[in-house]
N, C-alpha and C positions, 0 to 999 in steps of 0.2 A: 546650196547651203548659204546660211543669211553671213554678214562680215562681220568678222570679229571685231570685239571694241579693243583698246588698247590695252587694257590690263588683262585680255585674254595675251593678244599678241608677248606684251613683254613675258608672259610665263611662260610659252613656247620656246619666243627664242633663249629665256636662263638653261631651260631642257633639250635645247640644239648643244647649249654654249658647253651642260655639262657632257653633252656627249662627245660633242670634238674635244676635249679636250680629259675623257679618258674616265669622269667621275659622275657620271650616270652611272645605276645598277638597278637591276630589276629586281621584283620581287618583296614581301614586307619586310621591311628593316634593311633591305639590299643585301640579301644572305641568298638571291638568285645569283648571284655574281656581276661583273661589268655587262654592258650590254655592247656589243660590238659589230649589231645589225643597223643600219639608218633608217630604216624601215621599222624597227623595233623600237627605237628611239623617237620615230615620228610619229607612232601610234602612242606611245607613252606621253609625249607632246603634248596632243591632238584630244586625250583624255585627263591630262593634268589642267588646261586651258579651259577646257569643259566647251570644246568648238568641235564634237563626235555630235554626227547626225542619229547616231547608235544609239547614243544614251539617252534615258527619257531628259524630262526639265531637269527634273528634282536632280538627277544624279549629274545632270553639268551643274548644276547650280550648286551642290556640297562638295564639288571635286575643284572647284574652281574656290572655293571657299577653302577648303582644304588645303590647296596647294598655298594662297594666300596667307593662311596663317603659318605656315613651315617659313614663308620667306620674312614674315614678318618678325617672330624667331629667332631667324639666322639659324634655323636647321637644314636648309636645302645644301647639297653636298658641296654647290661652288661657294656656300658663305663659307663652309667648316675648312672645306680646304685653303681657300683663299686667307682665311682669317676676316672674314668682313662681319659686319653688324646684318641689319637690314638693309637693304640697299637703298640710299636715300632717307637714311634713318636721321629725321633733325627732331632732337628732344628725347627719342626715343632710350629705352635702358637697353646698354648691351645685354645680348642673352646667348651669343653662342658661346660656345667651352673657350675659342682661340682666344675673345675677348673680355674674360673675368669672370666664365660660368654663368648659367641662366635665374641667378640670384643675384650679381648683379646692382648696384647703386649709380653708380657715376652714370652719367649719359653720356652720349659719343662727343669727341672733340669739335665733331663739325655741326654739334648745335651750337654751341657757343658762337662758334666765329659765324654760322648762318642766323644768328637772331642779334649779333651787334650790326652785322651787314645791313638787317629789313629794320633796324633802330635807326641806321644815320640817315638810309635813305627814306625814310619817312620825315625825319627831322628835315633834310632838305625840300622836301617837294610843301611842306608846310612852310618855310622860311620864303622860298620865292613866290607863294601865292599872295603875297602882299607885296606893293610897290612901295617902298617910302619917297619921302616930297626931301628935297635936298632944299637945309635950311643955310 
């Protein structure tokens, strides 16, 4: 089997993270109940990753897609429980229910402070690329 890229990996381990931790559930909608196999979990993984030697292109390519849009969302079960946004979400509109419902205006607090951050350190790397002559 060829190696996963990273945004296979990091979907995995969200799908490790909800299962140790109790909030993985199989089935559509999670109305199969918890899952409390790790084997069941890692097949669930292994298919949300879209990294199944089983599945043709097309079906890792829309499951990986799939999975992608739920976390960008903030519908995967560790955002709703946790209460988080997207993970890494700068700019983005909250959309899960913990964070103001998926209608939503305000972006998350950590755009703000991550886009005055990439303002000053541009402003700096621009200030030292000139020397001045000392009059």
């Amino acid at each position: 089997m060829a190696e996963s890229s990273p945004s296979q990996r990091k979907t995995s381990g969200r799908v490790m993270h909800e299962f140790k931790h109790g909030e993985l559930k199989s089935g559509p909608g999670g109305k199969g109940g918890k899952v409390k196999s790790r084997k069941q979990a890692i097949a669930i993984a292994i298919h949300e990753s879209g990294t199944s030697k089983y599945d043709s292109g097309a079906t890792r390519r829309s499951s990986l897609a799939k999975s992608k849009r739920k976390e960008a969302k903030g519908e995967t079960y560790q955002q709703e429980k946790e209460g988080k946004s997207h993970v890494g979400a700068r700019g983005k509109r909250e959309s899960s229910p913990a964070m103001g419902g998926k209608n939503a205006t305000s972006t998350t607090r950590r755009s703000a402070a991550g886009r005055s951050r990439a303002s000053t350190t541009h402003k700096r790397k621009s200030s030292t690329g000139r020397k001045r002559k000392a009059s």
